[in-house]
BAVEX-211015 format. One record per residue (C-alpha): residue in one letter; y, x, z. Coordinates in steps of 0.2 Angstrom, whole numbers, plus 5000, padded with zeros to 4 digits. Layout:
<sites>
aYXZ ...
</sites>
This chain:
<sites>
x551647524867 x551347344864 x550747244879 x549047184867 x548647364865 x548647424879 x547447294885 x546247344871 x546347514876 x546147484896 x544647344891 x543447494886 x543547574902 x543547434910 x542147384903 x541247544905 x541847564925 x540947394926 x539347434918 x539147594928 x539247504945 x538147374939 x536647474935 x536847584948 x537247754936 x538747794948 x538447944956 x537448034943 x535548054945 x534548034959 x534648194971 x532748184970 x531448084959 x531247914966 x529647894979 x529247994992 x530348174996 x529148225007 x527148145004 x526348235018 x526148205037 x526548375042 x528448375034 x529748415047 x530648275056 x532348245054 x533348295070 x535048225071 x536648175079 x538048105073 x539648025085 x540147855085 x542047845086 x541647715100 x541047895111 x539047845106 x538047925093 x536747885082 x535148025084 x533748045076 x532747975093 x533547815091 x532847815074 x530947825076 x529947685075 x530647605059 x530947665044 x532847715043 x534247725031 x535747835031 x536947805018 x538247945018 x539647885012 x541747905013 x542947755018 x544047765003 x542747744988 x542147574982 x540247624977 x540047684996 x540747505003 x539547424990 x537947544995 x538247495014 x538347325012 x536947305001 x535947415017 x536847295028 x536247145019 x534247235021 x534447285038 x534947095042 x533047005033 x532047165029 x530347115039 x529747245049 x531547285056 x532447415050 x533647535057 x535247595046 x536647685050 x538347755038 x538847925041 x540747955033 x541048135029 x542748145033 x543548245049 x543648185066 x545448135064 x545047965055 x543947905069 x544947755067 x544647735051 x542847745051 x542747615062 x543947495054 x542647545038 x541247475048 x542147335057 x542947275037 x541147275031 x540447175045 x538947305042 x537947255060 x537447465061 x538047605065 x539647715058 x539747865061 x540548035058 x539848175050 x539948345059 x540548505054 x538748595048 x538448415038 x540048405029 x539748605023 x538148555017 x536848635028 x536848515041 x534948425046 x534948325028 x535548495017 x536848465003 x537648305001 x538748334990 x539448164982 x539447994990 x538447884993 x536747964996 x535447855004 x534047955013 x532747825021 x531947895036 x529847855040 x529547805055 x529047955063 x531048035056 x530348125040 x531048115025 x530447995014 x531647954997 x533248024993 x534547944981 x536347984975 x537447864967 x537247664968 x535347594970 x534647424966 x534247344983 x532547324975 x532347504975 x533047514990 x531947394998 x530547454991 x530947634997 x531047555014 x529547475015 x528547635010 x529347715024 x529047595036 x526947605031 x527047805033 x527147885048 x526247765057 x524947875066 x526347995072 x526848065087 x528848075090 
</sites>
C-alpha cells in the first residue's frame, strides 16, 4: 500500500477518534439520565473506603460537607487522564470548595502506578485504589463497568448524578453545584 493511501485511510479514524473525545461520546451513554440520581432527602448515603497507596484512604466521612466527585478511572486509558484533570482543574476554582477523589480499578499490585497516575497529572486529590467488592461490581457505588465514571456526592454523601464516558466540564460543574445546594439540612 502506498504511503498516501494509507494516510487516507488512518485520517477517518482519526478524525472520528477526535470527534468522540471532543464531545464527550467516549464511553457510551450516561450510566443514568443527567440530573439528580437520587432527588430525595431520605436516599441512602454513600459509605466508603478506598486505600491510598501512601497507607491513607479516602472514606466517605472525609467526604461530607461538600459536594464530591469520584471519577473511576484506570491509569492506562486516555479519556480517564482527560476526565481527572478536567475534575482537577474544578476542584482547584469551583466556589464553594469541592472534594474529588480518583479511584483506579486495577489490583493492589500497581500501587505504584496509581500514584505515579496521580503524581503525572498534578491532580491536587486523592488516588486511590479500588477494592475487591468495587472492582466485581457490587461495591458501595454498584456496577462500574467502563471507565471513567463520574458520581458527584451531595454534601450529606448521597448520590447525586451519575455519568460514564467523557463529560463537558460544564456539565460537570453544573452537576457540582446542584450537589453542593442539596443536602444542606442533613445530618452526617
Amino acid at each position: 500500500m502506498s504511503g498516501a493511501l494509507a494516510r487516507r485511510r488512518a485520517v477517518p479514524w482519526a478524525v472520528g477518534a477526535a470527534l468522540a473525545l471532543g464531545s464527550g461520546g467516549c464511553g457510551g451513554r450516561p450510566a443514568s439520565a443527567p440530573g439528580p440520581a437520587a432527588s430525595t432527602s431520605d436516599a441512602p448515603r454513600v459509605e466508603f473506603s478506598f486505600p491510598t497507596p501512601d497507607g491513607g484512604a479516602f472514606t466517605s466521612a472525609a467526604a461530607r460537607g461538600r459536594a464530591t466527585a469520584v471519577v473511576f478511572v484506570t491509569t492506562y486509558d486516555a479519556a480517564s487522564q482527560v476526565l481527572a484533570q478536567r475534575i482537577a482543574d474544578l476542584a482547584r476554582r469551583m466556589r464553594p470548595r469541592i472534594n474529588a477523589c480518583a479511584v483506579v480499578l486495577e489490583a493492589p499490585r500497581y500501587a505504584p502506578l496509581v500514584q505515579v497516575f496521580g503524581e503525572t497529572l498534578r491532580l491536587g486529590y486523592p488516588v486511590a485504589l479500588a477494592d475487591e467488592a468495587t472492582r466485581r461490581g457490587d461495591g458501595p457505588f454498584g456496577r462500574v463497568d467502563r471507565v471513567p465514571v463520574v458520581v458527584v456526592l451531595d454534601r450529606a454523601g448521597r448520590e447525586r448524578w451519575r455519568h460514564a464516558g467523557l463529560v463537558s466540564t460544564r456539565r460537570l460543574e453544573r452537576a457540582l453545584a446542584n450537589a453542593a445546594e442539596q443536602g444542606l439540612g442533613s445530618r452526617p
